[in-house]
N, C-alpha and C positions, 0 to 999 in steps of 0.2 A: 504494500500500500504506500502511497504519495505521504510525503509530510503532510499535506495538504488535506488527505483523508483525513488521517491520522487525527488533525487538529481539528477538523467538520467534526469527528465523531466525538472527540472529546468536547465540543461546545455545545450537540446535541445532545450528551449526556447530561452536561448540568444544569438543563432548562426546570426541573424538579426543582433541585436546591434552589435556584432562583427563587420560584413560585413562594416555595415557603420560605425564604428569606423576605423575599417582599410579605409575606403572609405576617411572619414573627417581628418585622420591622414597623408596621400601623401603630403609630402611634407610641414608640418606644425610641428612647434616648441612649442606644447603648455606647458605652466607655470603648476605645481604640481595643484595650486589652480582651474586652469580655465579644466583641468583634471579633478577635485574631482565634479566640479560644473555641467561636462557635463556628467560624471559617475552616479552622483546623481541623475540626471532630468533623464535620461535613465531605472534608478535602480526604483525608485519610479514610476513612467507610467508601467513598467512591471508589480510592485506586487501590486499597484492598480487598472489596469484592472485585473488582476489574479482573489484578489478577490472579484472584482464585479460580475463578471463572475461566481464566488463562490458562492455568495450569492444569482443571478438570479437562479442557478440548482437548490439551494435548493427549490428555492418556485417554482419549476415544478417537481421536482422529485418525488412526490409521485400520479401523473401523469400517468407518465409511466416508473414505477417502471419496468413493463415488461421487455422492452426492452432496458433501459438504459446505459447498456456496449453496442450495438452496436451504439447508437447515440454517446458514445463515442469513440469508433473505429473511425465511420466515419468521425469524428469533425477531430481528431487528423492522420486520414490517408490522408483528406483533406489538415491539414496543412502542414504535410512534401508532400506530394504529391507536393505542389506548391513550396516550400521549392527543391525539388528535380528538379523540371523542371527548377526554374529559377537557379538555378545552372550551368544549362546548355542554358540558353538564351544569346545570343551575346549583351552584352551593351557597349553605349559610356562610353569611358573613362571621368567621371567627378568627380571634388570634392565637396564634401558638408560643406559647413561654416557652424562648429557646436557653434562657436563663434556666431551665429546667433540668440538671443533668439528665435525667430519663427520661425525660422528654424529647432533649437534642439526642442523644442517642437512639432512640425509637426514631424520630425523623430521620436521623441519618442512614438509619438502616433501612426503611423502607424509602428514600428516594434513590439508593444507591442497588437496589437489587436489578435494577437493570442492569446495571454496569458489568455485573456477574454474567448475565445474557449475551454482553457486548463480547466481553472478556472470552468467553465460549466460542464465540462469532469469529474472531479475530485469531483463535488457536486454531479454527480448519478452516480460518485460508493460510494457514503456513505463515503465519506474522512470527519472527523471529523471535528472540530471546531481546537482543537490540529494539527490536522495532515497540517490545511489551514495554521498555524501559523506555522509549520515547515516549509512545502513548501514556505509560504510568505519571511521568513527569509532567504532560501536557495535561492529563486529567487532574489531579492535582491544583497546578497550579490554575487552571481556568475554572477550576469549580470553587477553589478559596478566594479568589477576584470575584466572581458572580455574587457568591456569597455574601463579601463584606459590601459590596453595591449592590445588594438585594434589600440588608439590613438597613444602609442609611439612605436608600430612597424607597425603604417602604413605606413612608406616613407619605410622599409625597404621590406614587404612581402604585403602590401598592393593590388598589379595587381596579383601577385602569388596564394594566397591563398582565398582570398577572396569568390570565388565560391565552392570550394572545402570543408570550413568550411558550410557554407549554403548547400552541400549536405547532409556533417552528421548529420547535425542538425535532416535534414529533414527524415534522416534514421531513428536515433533514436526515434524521433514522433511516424513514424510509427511500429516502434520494441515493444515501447510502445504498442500501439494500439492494435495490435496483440495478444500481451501479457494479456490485458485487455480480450479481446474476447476468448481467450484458457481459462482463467480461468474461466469464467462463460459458459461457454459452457461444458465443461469438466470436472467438478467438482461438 
């Protein structure tokens, strides 16, 4: 995969964190420090399911070596699929106390269980050991950026945007996906 992937899929991964960053940012003042600490715990749950998730394809990849672009198709048309619907589900208005350690921990695990999906995705198409530490490194640090600008412009765009970022996320996944399946089908 391209740098260029690599970094699409790491941006379309942390449109989640975003969400609930703008979600846990309405109306909340937090300090530079308790920012870096809830950045952190979000950043770290992504690129360690990522590559969990890495390291599971590898030991089924040689499996089904056949047809492993489209199990990764479906993994990641799945994820924005759902990504793209709830974009458009009606929720209550609520905020989430990320000041909460079991709180930020419960968030961070369920917005990073895709990354586990992705990280799967990414072991059958043969993405190297190199290529996980790139993406590792780009997930990371793109999902603790989002994060800390999720939190200080959530009282600001927080009701606003919120869904509209969790569409593109969910487009991109699948743009990806797509992309995945043209090139081995077609080459």
């Amino acid at each position: 995969m391209s740098l260029l992937s690599l970094f699409l899929l790491a941006l379309g991964l942390c449109f989640d964190t975003f969400a609930v960053s703008l979600s846990g940012g309405i109306g909340v003042k937090y300090t530079l420090g308790c920012r870096i600490k809830i950045a952190t715990v979000l950043a770290l749950a992504q690129t360690l399911l990522l590559v969990a998730g890495w390291w599971l394809g590898v030991s089924v990849s040689a499996y089904i070596a056949a047809f492993d672009h489209w199990i990764a198709f479906a993994l990641l048309a799945f994820i924005g699929g759902k990504m793209v619907r709830e974009s458009f589900e009606k929720t209550t208005e609520h905020k989430t106390n990320l000041q909460n350690g079991r709180v930020l921990l419960i968030v961070a695990l369920a917005t990073s269980i895709d990354a586990m999906a992705v990280g799967v995705s990414l072991a059958l198409l043969h993405l190297p050991l190199s290529g996980l530490l790139t993406e590792s490194a780009l997930v990371f640090l793109i999902t603790a950026a989002v994060a800390i600008a999720g939190l200080r412009g959530g009282s600001a765009l927080g009701k606003r945007i919120g869904a509209r970022a969790e569409l593109l996320g969910g487009i991109i996944l699948i743009a990806i996906g797509a992309k995945i399946v043209l090139e081995h089908t077609l080459l």
